[in-house]
C-alpha positions in Angstrom: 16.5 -35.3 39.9 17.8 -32.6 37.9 17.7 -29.2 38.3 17.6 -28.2 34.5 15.0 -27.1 33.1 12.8 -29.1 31.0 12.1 -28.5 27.4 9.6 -30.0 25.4 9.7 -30.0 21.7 6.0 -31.0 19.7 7.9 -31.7 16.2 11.0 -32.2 14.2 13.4 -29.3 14.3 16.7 -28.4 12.9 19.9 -29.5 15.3 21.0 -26.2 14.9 18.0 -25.1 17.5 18.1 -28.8 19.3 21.4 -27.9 20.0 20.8 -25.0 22.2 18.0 -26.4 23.9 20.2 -29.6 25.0 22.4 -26.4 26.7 20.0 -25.1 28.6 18.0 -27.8 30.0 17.0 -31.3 29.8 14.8 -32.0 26.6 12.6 -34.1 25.3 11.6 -34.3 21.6 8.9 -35.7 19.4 10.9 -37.8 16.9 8.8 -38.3 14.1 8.1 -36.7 10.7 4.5 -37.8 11.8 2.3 -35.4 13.7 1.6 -36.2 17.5 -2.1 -36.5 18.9 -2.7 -34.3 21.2 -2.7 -36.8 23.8 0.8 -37.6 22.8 1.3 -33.5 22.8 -0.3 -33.5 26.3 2.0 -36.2 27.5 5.1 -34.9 26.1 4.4 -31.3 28.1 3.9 -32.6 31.0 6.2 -30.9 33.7 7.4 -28.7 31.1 9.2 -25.0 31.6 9.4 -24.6 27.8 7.2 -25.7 25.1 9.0 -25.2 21.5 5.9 -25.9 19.4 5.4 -25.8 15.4 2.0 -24.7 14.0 0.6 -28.0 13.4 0.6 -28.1 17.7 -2.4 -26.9 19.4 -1.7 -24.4 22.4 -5.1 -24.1 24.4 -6.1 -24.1 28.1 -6.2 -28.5 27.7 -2.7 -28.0 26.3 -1.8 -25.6 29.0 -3.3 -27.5 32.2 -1.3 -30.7 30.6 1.9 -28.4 31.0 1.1 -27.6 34.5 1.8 -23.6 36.4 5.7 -24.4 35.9 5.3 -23.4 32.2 7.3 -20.4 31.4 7.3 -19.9 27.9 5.5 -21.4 24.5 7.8 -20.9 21.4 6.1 -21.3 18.2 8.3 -21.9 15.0 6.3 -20.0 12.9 5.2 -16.5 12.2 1.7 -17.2 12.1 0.4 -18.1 15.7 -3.1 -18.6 14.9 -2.6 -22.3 16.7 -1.9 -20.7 20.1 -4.6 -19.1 22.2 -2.6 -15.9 23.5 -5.3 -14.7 25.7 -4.7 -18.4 27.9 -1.5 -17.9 27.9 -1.6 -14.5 29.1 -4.0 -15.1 31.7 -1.3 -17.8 33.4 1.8 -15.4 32.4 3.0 -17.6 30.0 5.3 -15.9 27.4 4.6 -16.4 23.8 7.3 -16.0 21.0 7.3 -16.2 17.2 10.0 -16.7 14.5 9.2 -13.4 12.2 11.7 -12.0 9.8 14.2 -15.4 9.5 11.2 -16.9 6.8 10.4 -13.3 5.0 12.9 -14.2 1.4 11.8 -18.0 1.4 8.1 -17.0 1.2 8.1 -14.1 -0.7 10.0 -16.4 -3.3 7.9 -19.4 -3.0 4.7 -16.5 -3.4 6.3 -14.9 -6.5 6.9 -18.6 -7.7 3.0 -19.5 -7.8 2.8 -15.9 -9.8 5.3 -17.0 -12.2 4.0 -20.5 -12.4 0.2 -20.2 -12.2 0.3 -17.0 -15.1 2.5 -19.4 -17.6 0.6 -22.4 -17.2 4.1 -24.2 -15.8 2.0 -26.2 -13.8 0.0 -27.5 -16.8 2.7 -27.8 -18.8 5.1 -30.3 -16.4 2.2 -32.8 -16.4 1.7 -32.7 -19.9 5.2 -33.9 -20.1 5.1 -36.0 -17.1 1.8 -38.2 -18.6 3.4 -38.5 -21.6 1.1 -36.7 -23.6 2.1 -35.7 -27.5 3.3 -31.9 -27.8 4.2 -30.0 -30.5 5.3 -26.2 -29.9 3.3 -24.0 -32.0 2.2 -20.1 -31.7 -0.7 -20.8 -30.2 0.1 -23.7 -27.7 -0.4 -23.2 -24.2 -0.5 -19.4 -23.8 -0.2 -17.9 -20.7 -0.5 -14.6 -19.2 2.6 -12.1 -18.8 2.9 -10.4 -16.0 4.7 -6.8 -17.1 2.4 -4.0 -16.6 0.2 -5.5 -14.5 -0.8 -4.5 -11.1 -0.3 -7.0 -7.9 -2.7 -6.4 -5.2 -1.1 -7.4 -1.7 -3.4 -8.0 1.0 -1.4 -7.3 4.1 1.9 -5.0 3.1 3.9 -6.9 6.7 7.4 -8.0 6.0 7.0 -10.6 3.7 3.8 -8.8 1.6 6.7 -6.2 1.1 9.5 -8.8 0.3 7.0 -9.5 -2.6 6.1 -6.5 -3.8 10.2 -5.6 -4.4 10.2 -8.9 -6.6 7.1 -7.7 -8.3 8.7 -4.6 -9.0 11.3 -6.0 -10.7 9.2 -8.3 -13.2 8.0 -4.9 -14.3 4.9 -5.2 -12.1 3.0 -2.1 -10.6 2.0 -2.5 -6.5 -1.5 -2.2 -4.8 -1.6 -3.1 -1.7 -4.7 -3.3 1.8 -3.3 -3.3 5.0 -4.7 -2.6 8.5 -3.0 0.7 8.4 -0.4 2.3 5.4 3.4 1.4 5.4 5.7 4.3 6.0 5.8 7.0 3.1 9.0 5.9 2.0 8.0 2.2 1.8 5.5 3.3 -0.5 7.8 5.6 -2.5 10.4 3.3 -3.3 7.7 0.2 -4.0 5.2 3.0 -6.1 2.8 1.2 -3.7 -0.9 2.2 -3.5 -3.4 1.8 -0.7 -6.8 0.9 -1.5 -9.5 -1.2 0.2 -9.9 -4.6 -0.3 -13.0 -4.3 -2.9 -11.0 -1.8 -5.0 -7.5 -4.0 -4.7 -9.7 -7.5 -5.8 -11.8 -5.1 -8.5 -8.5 -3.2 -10.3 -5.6 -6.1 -9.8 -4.3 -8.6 -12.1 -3.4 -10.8 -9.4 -4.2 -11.2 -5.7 -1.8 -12.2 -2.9 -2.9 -13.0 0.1 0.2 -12.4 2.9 -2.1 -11.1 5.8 -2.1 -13.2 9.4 -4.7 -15.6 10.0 -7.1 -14.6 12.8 -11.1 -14.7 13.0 -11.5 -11.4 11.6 -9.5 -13.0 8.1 -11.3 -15.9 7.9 -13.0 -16.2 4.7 -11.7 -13.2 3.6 -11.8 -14.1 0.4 -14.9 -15.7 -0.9 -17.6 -15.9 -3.3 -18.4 -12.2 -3.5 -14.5 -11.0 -3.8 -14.4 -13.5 -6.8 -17.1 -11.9 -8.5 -15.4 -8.8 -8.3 -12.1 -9.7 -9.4 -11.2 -9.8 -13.7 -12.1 -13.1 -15.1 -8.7 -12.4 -16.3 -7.7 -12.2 -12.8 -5.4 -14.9 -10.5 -5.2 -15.3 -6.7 -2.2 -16.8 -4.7 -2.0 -17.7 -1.4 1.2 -18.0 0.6 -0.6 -17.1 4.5 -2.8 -19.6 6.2 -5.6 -21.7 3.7 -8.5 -20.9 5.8 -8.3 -16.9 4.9 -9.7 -18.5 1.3 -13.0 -19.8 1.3 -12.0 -23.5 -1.0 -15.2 -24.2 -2.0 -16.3 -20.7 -3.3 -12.6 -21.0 -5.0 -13.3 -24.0 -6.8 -16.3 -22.5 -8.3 -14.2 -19.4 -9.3 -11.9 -21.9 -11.0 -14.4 -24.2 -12.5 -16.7 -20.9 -13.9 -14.1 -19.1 -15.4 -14.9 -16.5 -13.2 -11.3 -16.1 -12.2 -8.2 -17.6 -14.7 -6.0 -19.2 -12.2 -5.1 -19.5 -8.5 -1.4 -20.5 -6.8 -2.1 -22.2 -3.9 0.8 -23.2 -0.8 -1.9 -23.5 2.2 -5.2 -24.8 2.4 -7.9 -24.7 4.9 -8.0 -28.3 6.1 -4.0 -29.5 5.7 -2.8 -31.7 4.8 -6.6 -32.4 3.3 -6.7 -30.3 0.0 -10.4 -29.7 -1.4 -10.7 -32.6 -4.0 -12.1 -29.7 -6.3 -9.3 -28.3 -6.6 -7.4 -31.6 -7.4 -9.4 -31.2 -10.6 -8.6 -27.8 -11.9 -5.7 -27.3 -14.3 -5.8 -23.7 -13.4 -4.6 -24.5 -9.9 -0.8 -24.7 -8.7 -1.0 -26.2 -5.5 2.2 -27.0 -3.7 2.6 -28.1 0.0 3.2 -25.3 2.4 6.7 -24.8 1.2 7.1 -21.3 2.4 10.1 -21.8 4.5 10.9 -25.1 2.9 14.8 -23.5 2.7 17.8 -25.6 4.5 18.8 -22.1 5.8 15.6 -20.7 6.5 14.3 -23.9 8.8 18.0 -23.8 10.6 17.1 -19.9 11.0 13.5 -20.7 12.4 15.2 -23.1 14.8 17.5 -21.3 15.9 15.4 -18.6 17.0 12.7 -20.3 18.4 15.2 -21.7 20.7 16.7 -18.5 21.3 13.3 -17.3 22.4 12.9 -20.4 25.0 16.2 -20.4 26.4 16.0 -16.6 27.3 12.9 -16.8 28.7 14.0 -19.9 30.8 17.2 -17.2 31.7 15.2 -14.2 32.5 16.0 -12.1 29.9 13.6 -10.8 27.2 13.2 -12.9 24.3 14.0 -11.6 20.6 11.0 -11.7 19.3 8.0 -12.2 21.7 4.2 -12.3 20.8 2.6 -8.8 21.9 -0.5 -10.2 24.5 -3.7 -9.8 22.8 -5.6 -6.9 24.0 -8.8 -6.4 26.3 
């Protein structure tokens, strides 16, 4: 029997991180585009030192006692970590890791995207072509929304709300921003960047991103009465985690008039999208693509495995999960 270590991997991942793992230990690898039950999970674990897991995996105490006391580390590729239960993992000394700062540019472009494609109607426009539908240009066909001038509201100012708000800035854009706490002075200097709290940020912006971490605290953040105090003028994107956006209440923002437009790359139930919002032309909705980069995804990988193969050394991963506290 070997004296490797073994490393199980819930999903698909670049070789550039396989690669790494097969030098540390022996590994074994879901090998499907497909997305494993979590009996398949459970089975996979099993015996397990290091579990390299991607969000759509499930990290809870069923998931740990499948691993067994030998588990040393869970490395999630993925910022968000709202799929592991830290406080389980704590409680059996299990080291959690992330992949923060390698996805920050791919996001922040497939966020400022949605805000290019949802205020120009680009989404509208490609079907029109693609059904076939007559066309004509004309002064007064298909007007959108420009975007100079007007204020962004950020909700959570972290590394990629901040990768935005420099794009913003340079479409001529001014920055709002509600965070748990305000970015250093000079952050806020060089973006023009001002605090405000949430109702003030959803009554005074022009569009609404939402870049904050999904937790309980967020869910729903934005529902029915943030709509009604948003401009009807007004347009939300999210590039987080769907369930920090009430659906439902968004469809009947969307199908009201009570906001113009929403830019959508997460939903609350994925890969099930609200079949209300299938029906709104003022909806881009595009398939968690936020990383969706050649280099980003080798970056994620390579990272993630950094993470596992230094805890499986002894040495301090590069970027672990703080524990959550008492």
């Amino acid at each position: 029997m070997s004296d490797r270590p073994r490393i199980a991997v819930t999903g698909r991942i670049p070789h550039a991180g396989m690669e790494l793992l097969h030098e540390m230990g022996e590994v074994v690898a879901w090998d499907s585009l497909d997305v494993p039950s979590v009996q398949q999970v459970h089975e996979m674990v099993r015996g397990a030192h290091a579990v390299v897991t991607l969000l759509t995996t499930k990290v809870d105490d069923a998931f740990l006692d499948a691993a067994g006391p030998q588990l040393k580390v869970v490395s999630n590729v993925a910022v968000g970590h709202n799929n592991i239960d830290l406080a389980a993992c704590a409680a059996r000394g299990v080291v959690t890791t992330n992949t923060p700062g390698v996805l920050t540019d791919a996001t922040a472009d497939i966020a400022m995207a949605l805000v290019l494609m949802v205020t120009r109607r680009l989404g509208e426009g490609e079907r029109v072509i693609r059904r076939g539908e007559p066309w004509q240009w004309g002064m007064f066909y298909m007007l959108g929304s420009g975007i100079q001038g007007r204020r962004l509201g950020i909700i959570g100012m972290g590394d990629i709300g901040q990768a935005l708000a420099r794009r913003a800035k340079a479409f001529g854009m001014t920055i709002a921003y509600s965070n748990r706490r305000p970015v250093a002075p000079a952050v806020e200097a060089e973006l023009g960047a001002q605090l405000m709290s949430l109702d003030e940020l959803f009554a005074t912006s022009d569009i609404v991103s939402v870049n904050c971490p999904y937790s309980p605290a967020t869910h729903h953040l934005v529902s029915t009465a943030q709509f009604e105090l948003m401009k009807p003028t007004a347009y939300l994107v999210n590039t987080a985690r769907g369930p920090i956006v009430d659906e439902a209440a968004l469809v009947q923002a969307l199908q009201s008039g009570r906001i113009a437009g929403a830019g959508l790359d997460v939903f609350e139930a994925e890969p099930t999208v609200h079949p209300g919002l299938l029906e709104c032309d003022n909806a881009v909705l595009v398939p968690h693509l936020g990383s969706a980069t050649v280099e980003t995804r080798n970056a994620m990988a390579r990272l993630a495995a950094h993470n596992a193969v230094n805890v499986l050394s002894g040495v301090e991963p590069p970027t672990p999960i703080p524990p959550p506290a008492n």
